[in-house]
C-alpha positions as CSV (number, residue, x, y, z in Angstrom):
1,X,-6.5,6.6,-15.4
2,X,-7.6,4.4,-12.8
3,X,-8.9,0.8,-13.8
4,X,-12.2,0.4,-15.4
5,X,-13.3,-2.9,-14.1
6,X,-12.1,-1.8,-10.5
7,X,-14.0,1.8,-9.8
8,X,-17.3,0.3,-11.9
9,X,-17.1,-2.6,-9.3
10,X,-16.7,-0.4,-6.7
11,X,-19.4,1.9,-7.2
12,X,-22.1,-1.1,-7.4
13,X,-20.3,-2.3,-4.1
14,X,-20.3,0.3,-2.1
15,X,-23.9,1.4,-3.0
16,X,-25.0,-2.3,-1.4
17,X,-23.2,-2.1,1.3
18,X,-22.8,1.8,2.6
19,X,-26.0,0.8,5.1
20,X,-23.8,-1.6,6.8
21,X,-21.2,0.7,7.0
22,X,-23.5,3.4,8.4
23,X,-24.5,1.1,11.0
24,X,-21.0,0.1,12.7
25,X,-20.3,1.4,15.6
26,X,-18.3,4.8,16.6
27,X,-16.5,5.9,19.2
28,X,-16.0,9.1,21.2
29,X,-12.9,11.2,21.4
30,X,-10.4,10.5,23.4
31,X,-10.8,6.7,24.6
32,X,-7.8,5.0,25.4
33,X,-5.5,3.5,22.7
34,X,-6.3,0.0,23.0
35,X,-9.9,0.7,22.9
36,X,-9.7,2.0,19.5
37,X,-7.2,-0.6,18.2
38,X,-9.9,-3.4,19.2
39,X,-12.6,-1.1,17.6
40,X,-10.7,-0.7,14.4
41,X,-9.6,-4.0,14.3
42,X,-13.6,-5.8,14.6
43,X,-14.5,-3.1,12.1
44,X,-12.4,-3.3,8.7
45,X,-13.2,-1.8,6.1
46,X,-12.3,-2.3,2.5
47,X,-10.7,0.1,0.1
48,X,-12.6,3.2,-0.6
49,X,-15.2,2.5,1.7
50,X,-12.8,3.8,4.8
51,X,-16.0,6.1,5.9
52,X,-15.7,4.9,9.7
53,X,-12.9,4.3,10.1
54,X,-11.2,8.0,8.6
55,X,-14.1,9.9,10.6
56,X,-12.8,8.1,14.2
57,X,-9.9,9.5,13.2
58,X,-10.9,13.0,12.2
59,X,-12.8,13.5,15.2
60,X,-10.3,12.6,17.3
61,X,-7.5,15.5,15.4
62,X,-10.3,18.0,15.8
63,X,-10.6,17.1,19.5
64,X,-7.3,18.3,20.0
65,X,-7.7,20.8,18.3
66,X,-6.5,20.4,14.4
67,X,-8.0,22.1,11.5
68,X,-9.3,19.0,10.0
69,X,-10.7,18.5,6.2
70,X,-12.2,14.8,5.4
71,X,-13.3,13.8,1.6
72,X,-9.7,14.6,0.3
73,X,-9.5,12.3,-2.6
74,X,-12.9,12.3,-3.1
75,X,-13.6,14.7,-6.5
76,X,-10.6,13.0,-8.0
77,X,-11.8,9.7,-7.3
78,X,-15.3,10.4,-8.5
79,X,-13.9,12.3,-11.2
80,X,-12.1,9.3,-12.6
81,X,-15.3,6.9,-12.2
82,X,-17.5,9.3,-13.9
83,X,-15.2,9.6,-16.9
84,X,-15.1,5.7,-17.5
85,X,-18.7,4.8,-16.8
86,X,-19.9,7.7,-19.1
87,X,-22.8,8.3,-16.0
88,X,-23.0,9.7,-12.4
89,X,-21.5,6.9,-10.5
90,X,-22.6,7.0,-6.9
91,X,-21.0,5.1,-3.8
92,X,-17.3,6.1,-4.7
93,X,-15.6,7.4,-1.7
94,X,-12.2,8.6,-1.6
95,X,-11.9,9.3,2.5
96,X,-8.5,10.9,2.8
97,X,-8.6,12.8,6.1
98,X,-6.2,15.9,6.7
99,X,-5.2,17.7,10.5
100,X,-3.4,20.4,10.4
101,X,-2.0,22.3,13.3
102,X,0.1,25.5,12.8
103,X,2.5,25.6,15.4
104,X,4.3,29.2,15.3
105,X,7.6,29.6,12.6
106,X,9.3,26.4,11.3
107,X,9.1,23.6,9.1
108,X,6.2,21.7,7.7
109,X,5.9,17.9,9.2
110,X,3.4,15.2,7.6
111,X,3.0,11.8,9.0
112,X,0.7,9.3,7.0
113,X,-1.0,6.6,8.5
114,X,-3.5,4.6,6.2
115,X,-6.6,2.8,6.5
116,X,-7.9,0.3,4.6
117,X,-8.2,-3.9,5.1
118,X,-8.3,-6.8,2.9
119,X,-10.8,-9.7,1.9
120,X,-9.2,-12.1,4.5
121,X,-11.1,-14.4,7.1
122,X,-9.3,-13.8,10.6
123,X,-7.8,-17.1,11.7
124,X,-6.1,-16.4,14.8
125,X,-8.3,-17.5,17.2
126,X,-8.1,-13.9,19.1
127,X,-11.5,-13.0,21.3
128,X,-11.6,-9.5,19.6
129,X,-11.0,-11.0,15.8
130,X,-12.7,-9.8,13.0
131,X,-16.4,-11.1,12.0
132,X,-17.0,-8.7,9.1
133,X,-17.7,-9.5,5.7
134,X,-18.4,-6.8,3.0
135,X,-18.0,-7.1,-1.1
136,X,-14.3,-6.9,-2.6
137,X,-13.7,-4.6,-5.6
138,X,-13.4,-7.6,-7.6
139,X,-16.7,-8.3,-6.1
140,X,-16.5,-10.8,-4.3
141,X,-18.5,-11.2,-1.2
142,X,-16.4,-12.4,2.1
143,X,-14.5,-11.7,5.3
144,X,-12.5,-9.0,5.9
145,X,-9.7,-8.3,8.4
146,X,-6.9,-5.8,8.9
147,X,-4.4,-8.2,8.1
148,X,-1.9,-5.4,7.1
149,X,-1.9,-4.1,10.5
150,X,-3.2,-0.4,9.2
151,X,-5.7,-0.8,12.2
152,X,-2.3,-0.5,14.0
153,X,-0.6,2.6,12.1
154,X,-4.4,4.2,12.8
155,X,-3.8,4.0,16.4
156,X,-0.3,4.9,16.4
157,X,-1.6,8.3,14.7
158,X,-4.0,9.1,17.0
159,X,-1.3,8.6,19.7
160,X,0.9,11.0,18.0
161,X,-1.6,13.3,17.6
162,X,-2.5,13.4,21.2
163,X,1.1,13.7,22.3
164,X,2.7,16.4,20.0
165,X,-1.0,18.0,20.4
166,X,-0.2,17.9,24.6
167,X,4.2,19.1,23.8
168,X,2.7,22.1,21.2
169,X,5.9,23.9,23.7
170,X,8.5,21.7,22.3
171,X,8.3,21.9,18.6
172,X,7.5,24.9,16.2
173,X,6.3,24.3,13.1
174,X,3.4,23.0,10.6
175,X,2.6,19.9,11.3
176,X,-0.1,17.7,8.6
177,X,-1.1,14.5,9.7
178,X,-2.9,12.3,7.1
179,X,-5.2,9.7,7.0
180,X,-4.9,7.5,3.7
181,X,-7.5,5.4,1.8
182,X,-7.0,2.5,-0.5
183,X,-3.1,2.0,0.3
184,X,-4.0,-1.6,-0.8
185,X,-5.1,-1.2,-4.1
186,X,-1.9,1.4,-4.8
187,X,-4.5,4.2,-5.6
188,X,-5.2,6.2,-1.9
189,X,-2.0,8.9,-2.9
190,X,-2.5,9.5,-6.4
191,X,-6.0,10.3,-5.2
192,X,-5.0,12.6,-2.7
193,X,-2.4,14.4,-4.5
194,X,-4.6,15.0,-7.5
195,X,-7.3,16.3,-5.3
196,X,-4.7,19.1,-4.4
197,X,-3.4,18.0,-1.1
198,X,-0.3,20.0,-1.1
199,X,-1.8,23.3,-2.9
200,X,-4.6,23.2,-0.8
201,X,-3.1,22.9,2.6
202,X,1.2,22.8,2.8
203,X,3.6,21.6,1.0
204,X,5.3,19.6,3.5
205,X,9.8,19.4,4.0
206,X,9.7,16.2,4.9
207,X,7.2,12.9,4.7
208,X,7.1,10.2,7.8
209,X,4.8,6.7,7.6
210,X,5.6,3.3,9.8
211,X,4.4,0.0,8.8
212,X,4.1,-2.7,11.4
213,X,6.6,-5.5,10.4
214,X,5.4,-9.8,10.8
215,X,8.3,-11.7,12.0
216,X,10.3,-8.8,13.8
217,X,9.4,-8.7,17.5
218,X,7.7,-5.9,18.7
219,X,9.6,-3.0,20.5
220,X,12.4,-3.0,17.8
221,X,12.5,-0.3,14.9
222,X,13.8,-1.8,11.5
223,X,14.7,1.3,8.8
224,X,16.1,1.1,5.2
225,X,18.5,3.8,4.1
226,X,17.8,4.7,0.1
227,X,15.4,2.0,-1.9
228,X,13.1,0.6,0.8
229,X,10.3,-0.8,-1.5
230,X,9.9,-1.4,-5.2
231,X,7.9,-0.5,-7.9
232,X,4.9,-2.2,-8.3
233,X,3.9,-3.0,-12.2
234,X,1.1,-5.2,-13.6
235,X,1.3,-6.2,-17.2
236,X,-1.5,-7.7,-19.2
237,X,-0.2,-9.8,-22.1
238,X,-2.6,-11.4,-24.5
239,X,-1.5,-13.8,-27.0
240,X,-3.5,-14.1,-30.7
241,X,-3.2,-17.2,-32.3
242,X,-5.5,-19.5,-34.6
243,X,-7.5,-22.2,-33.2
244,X,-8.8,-25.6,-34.4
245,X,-8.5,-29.4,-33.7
246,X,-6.0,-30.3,-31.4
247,X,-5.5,-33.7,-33.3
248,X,-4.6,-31.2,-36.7
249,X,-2.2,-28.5,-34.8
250,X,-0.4,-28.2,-38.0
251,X,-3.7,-26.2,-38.9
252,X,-3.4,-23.6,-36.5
253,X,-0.9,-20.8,-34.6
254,X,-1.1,-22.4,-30.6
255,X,-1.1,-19.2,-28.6
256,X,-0.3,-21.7,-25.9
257,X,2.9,-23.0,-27.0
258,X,3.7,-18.9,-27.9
259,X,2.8,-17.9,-24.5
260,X,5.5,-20.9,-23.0
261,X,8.1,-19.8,-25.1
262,X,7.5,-15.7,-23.9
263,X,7.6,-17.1,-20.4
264,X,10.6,-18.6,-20.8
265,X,12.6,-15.9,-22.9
266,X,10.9,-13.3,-19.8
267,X,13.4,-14.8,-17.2
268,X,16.4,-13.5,-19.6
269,X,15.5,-9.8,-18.5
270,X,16.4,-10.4,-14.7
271,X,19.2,-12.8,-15.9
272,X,20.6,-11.6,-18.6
273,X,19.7,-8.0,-18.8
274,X,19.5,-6.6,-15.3
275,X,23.0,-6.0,-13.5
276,X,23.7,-8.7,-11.3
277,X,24.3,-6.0,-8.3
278,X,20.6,-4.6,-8.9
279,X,17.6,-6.0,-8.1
280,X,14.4,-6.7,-10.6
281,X,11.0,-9.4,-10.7
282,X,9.5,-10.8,-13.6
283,X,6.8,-12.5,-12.1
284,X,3.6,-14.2,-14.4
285,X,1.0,-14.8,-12.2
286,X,-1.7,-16.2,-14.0
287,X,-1.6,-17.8,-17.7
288,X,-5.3,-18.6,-18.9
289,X,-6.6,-20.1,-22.2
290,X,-8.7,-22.9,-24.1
291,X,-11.6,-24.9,-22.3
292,X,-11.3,-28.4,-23.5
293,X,-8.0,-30.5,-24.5
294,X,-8.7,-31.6,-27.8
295,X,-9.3,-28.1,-29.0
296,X,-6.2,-25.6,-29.3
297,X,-7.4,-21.8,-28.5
298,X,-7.6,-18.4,-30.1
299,X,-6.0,-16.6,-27.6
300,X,-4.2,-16.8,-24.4
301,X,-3.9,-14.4,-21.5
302,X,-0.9,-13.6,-19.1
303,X,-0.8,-11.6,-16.2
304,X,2.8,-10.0,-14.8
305,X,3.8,-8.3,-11.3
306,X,7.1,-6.7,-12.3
307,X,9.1,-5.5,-9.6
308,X,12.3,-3.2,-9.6
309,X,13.5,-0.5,-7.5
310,X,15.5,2.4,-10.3
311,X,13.4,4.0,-12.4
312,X,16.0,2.4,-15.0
313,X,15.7,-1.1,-14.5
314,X,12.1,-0.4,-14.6
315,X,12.0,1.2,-18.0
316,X,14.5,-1.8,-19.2
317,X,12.1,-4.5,-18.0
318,X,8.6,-3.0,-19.5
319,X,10.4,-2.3,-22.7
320,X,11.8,-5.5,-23.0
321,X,8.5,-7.6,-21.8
322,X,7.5,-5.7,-25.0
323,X,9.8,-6.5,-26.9
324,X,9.9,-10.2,-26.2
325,X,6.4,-11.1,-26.8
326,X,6.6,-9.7,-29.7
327,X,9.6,-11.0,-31.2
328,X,8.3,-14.7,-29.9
329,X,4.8,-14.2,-31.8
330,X,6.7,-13.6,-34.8
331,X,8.9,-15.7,-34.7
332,X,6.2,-18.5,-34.8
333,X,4.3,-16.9,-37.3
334,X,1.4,-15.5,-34.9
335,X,-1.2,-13.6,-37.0
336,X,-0.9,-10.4,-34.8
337,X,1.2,-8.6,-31.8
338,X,0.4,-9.4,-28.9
339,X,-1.6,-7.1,-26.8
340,X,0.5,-5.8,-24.3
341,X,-1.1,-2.9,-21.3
342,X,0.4,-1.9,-18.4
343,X,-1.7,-0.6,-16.1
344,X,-1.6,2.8,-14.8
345,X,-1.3,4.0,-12.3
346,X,1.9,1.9,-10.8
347,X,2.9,1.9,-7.4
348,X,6.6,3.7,-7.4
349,X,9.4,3.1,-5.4
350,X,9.7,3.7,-1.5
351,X,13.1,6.0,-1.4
352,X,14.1,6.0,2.3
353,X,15.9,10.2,2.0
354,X,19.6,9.1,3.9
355,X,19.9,12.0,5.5
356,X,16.7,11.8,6.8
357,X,17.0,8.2,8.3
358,X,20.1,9.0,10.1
359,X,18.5,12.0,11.7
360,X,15.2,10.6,12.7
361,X,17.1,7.6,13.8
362,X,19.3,9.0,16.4
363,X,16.2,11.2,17.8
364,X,14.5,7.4,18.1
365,X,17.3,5.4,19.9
366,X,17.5,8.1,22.5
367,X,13.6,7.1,23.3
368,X,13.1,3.7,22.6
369,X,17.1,2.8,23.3
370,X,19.8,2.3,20.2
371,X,20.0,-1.6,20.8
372,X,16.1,-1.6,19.7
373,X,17.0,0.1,16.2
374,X,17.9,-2.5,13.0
375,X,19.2,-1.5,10.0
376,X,17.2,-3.9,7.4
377,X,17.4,-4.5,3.9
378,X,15.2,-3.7,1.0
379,X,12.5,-5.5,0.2
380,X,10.1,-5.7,-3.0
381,X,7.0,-5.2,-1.9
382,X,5.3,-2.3,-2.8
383,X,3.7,0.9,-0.8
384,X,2.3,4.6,-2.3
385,X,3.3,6.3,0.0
386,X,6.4,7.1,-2.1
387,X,4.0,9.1,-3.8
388,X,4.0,12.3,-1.7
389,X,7.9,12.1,-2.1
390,X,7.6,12.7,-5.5
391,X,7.0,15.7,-6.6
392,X,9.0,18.4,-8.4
393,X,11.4,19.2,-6.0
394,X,11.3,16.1,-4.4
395,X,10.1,15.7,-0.3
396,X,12.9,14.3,1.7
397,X,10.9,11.3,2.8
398,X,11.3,8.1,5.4
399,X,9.0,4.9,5.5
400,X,10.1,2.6,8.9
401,X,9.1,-0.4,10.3
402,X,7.5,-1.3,13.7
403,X,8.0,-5.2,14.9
404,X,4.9,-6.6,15.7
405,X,5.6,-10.3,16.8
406,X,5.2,-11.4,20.5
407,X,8.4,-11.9,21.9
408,X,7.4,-15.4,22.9
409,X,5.9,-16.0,19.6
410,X,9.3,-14.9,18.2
411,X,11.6,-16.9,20.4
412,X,10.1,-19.7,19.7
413,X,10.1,-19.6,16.3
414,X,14.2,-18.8,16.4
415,X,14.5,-22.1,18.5
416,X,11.8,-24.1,16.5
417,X,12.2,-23.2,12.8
418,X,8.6,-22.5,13.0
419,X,7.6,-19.6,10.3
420,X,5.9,-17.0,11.5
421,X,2.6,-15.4,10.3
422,X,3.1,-13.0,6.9
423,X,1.5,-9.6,6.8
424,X,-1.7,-10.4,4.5
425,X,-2.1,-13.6,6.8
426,X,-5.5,-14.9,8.4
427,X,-3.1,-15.7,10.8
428,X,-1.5,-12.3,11.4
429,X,-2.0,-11.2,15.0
430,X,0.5,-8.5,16.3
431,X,1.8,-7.7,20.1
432,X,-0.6,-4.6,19.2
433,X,-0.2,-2.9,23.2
434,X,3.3,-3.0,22.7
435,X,3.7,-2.6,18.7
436,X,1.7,0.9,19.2
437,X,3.7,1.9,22.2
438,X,7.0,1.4,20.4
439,X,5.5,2.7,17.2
440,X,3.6,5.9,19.4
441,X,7.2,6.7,20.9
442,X,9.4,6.5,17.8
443,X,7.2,8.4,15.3
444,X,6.8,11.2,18.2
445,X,10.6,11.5,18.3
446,X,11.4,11.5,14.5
447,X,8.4,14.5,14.5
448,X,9.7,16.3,17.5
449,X,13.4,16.6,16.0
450,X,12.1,17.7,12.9
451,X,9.9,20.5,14.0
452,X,12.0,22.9,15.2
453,X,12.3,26.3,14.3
454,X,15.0,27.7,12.7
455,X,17.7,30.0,14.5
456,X,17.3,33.7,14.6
């Protein structure tokens, strides 16, 4: 089930601030791309709360002429909400957007794109940057940008809608294009997919997403045969100890001192435990405990990202976080376990189908040129769109990346040293005319390639 604390906080959020989304402003069908880029980019909108945002979109795939469905997500989302609050919960939004345009015999296509910003202030200095604020799910009231670039994969669908909408004589087949909420929070395809998205329209034969990439220049393709992206776990730990004086510590059970040593003995699993040849993150984030020095606490609290890219190594790590912390509170005489959650639902791994990146790859370089394609190498953030890969059989699926840095932006930095701007910066300000070109053209290719009908 999804997180308590998160879909509560959302519900009282988006109830106080739905008139404010109401009032941004839309956009007719059919304006040119960078209109709508600039439009999506002064107008973010948080997780869940995608309501303008996935209705530009929708009315644009029903302009051409899609069979388009909006609220897909929705009843699962609400469901979920509903079920934890004990009450009708009102405000929850789960926007998922789905075209569909049946093309004669062939296979079934879909391309994701998804939607949703973050709480960060724009700090680029850009005429057409982002002056929104709205409340975060951890309610927290603040600026909000697209600082993940999904303002760019928005327009990029929209492009590729209009052109395989305008080649319909060049490809035969089913194509789905989707529009995804709350990609940032890791909950936007598990809502989806539990609201029925492949019973309910196709089951697709293969899956296709970009991502805009910060510090690749724009115009160039970067793609990851096999593991792409990692799965994404957060673990809770909290330690119980016995508090008192912090003059008299022989009087009580520091669940300080236990939580340093199950920090400590953590790092083993990636070092000791994991093969050296595979990859694997034990990261604790936050420790928390006690209020004043002279006083040694009742508890302390961890919080863990874990990162890994098999469904092995991931088991091995979460079993052995448990293991650990409890084997260290015992071992210094703790009066309980600790209490150990990990929350659900995860984000799983991106697995880039090979035989799928080698054919869409080739259809790209004859497009966009084979000098502009870069084989990369995994990476451990995380992304759900490996969700609607799988299934049972699994969907031959392929995540690639779009550069997005200014060419002069990125030869400087090669001749400076200078870093360039993360994805989840303030300062993160793609080549976006040229970064939805490239991205436009490529995703256009890997689609026409794909949907072909079979020989008679």
């Amino acid at each position: 089930m999804l997180r308590t604390s998160l879909l509560v906080s959302l519900a009282l959020t988006a109830m106080s601030t739905s008139a404010c989304a109401q009032s941004a402003a839309t956009m007719k069908p059919g304006a040119d791309l960078e209109a709508i880029y600039l439009h999506l980019h002064q107008n973010p909108e948080l997780s869940f709360k995608e309501a303008n945002s996935s209705a530009l979109m929708a009315d644009e795939a029903e302009a051409l002429g899609f069979e388009v469905t909006t609220g897909v997500g929705d009843a699962w989302i609400r469901a979920q909400a509903e079920a934890e609050a004990g009450e009708v919960v009102e405000g929850v939004g789960g926007y998922g957007v789905v075209a569909v345009m049946e093309n004669g015999p062939g296979p079934v296509v879909m391309l994701r794109a998804d939607m949703d910003a973050l709480p960060v202030p724009e700090q680029t200095g850009k005429e057409y940057a982002s002056k929104k604020t709205d409340i975060s799910w951890d309610k927290v009231e603040g600026p909000v940008m697209h600082a993940c670039g999904h303002d760019v994969h928005m327009t990029v669908w929209v492009g590729v809608a209009r052109e395989l909408a305008a080649r319909k004589d060049e490809w035969s087949g089913t194509l789905i294009m989707i529009g995804q909420p709350a990609e940032e929070l890791g909950f936007g395809a598990i809502a989806m997919l539990e609201d029925g998205l492949f019973e309910r329209f196709a089951y697709p034969d293969y899956n296709l997403a970009l991502h805009v990439a910060s510090g690749v220049p724009a115009g160039v393709i970067g793609y990851v045969p096999g593991y792409a992206m990692a799965n994404v776990d957060t673990v809770d730990i909290t330690v119980h100890g016995k508090g008192g004086h912090g003059a008299y510590p022989h009087g009580t059970k520091d669940p300080i001192v236990a939580s340093a040593q199950i920090i400590n003995a953590l790092q083993t699993l990636v070092s000791r435990e994991t093969d050296p040849l595979q990859s694997g993150v034990v990261t604790v984030g936050m420790i928390s405990a006690g209020h004043k020095s002279n006083i040694i606490p009742a508890e302390a609290i961890m919080k863990l990202t874990v990162r890994s890219y098999t469904d092995e190594i991931r088991d091995n790590l979460l079993n052995g976080i448990k293991r650990i912390a409890a084997a260290q509170a015992e071992s210094m005489g703790l009066p309980q376990a600790p209490d150990i959650v990990i929350k659900d639902p995860y984000t799983p791994a991106v697995y880039n189908d090979p035989e799928l990146v080698a054919r869409t790859v080739a259809a790209m370089g004859e497009v966009i040129g084979a000098e502009q394609l870069v084989e990369g190498t995994p990476v451990m953030g995380g992304e759900d769109f490996s969700r609607f890969g799988r299934t049972d059989p699994k969907i031959p699926s392929f995540l690639f990346w779009v550069g997005a840095e200014s060419a002069e932006n990125y030869a400087n930095a090669m001749e400076t040293g200078t870093p360039l701007p993360t994805l989840h910066s303030p300062f993160f300000a793609p080549d976006y005319a040229k970064t939805i070109d490239t991205g436009v053209k490529a995703m256009t290719a890997a689609a026409l390639d794909l949907l072909q009908a079979p020989a008679e």
